[in-house]
C-alpha positions as CSV (number, residue, x, y, z in Angstrom):
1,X,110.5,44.0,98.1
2,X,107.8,42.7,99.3
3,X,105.8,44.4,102.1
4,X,105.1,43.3,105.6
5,X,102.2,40.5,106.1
6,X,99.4,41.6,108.3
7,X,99.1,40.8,112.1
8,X,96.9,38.1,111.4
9,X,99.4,36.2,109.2
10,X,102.2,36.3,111.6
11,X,100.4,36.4,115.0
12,X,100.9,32.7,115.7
13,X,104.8,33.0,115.6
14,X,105.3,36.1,117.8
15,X,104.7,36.3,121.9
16,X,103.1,39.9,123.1
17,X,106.1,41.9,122.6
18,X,106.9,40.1,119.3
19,X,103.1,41.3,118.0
20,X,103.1,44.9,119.6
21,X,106.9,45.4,117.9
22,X,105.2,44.3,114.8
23,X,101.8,46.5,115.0
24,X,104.5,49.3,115.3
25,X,106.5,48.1,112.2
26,X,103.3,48.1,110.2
27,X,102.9,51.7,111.4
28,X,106.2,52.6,110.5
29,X,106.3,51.3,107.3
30,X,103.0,52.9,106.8
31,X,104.8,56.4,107.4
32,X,107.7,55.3,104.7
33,X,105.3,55.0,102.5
34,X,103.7,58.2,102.8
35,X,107.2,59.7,102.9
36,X,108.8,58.3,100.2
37,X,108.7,60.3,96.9
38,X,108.1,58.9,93.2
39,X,111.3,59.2,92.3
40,X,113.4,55.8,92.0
41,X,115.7,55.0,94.5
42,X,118.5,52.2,94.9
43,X,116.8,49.5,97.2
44,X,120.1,50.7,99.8
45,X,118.6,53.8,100.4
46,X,114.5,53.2,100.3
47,X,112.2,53.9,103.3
48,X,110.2,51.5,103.0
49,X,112.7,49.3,102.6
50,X,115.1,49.9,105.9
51,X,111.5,49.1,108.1
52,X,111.0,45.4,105.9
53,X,114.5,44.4,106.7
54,X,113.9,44.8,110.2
55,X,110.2,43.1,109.9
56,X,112.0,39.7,107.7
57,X,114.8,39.4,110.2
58,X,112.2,39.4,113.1
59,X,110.0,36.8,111.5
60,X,113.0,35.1,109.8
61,X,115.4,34.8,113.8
62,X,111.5,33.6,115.1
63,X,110.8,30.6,112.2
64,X,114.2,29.7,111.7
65,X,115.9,29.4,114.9
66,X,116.3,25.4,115.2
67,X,116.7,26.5,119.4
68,X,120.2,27.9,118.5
69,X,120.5,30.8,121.4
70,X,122.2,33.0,118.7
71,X,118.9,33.2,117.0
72,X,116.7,33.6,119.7
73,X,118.8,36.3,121.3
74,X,119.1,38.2,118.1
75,X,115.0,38.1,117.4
76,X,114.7,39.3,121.0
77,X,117.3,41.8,120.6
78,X,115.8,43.0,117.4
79,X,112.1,43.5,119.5
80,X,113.6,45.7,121.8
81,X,115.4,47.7,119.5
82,X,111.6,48.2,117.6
83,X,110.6,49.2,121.4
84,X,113.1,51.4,121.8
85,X,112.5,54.1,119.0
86,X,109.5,54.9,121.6
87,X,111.4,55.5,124.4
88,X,111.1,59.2,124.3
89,X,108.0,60.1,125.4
90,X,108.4,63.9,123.7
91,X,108.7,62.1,120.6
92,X,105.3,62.1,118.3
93,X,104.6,58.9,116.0
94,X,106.0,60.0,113.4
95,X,109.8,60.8,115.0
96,X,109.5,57.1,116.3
97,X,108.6,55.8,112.8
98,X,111.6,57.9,111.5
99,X,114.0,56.0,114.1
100,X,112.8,52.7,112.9
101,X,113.1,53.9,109.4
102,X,117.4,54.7,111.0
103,X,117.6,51.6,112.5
104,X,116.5,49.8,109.4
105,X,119.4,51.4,107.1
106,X,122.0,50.5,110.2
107,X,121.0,46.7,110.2
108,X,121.2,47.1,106.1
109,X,124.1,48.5,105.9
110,X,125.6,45.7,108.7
111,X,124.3,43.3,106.2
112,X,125.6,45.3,103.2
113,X,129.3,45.5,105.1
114,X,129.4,41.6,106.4
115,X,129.1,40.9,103.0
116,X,131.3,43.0,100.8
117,X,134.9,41.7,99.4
118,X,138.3,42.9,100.7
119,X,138.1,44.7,97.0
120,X,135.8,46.7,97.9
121,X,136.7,48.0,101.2
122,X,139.8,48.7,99.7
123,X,138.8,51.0,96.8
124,X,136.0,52.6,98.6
125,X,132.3,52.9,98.4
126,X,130.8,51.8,95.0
């Protein structure tokens, strides 16, 4: 997958709290990084990973909204999620990067569940 674009790139489309969610996505996925191991993983259950998803569907609800309220109040909703991994302030940086890194593999796993056949949900996980 490929990794978040720099501040600079996506500046232009975000307000403040869009840019300061996405300084602290960088971050995050900068702790991923550093905490993922060598050994392969499926994509489902990468660090770095849960953090992009999150980054794509900010940028993606922001670009692609056509002024349809759903998008705009899911980008918004998504910004304040970012904001609130830091809502303890006895957590340390990298406990806030590890909630992102949670919230990431809930939104993926949304995403995985929306779009799975009756087949599946019947037999099981795969």
């Amino acid at each position: 997958m490929t990794a978040l674009p720099p501040l600079s790139e996506v500046q232009g489309m975000l307000d403040a709290d869009g840019q300061s969610a996405w300084r602290r996505l960088l971050e995050a996925e900068m702790t991923a990084l550093a905490l993922s191991t060598n050994t392969p993983v499926a994509r489902r259950n990468d660090l770095v990973v849960a953090v992009r998803v999150i980054g794509f569907f900010i940028l993606d609800f922001k670009q692609n909204n056509r002024n349809i309220s759903f998008a705009k109040r899911a980008h918004r909703k998504l910004v304040e999620q970012v904001h609130s991994c830091w809502g303890s302030t006895s957590a340390g940086e990298e406990d806030c990067h590890k909630k992102v890194i949670e919230l990431g593999f809930l939104l993926q796993n949304h995403l995985i569940r929306a779009c799975m056949s009756r087949v599946f949900l019947f037999f099981g996980p795969f």
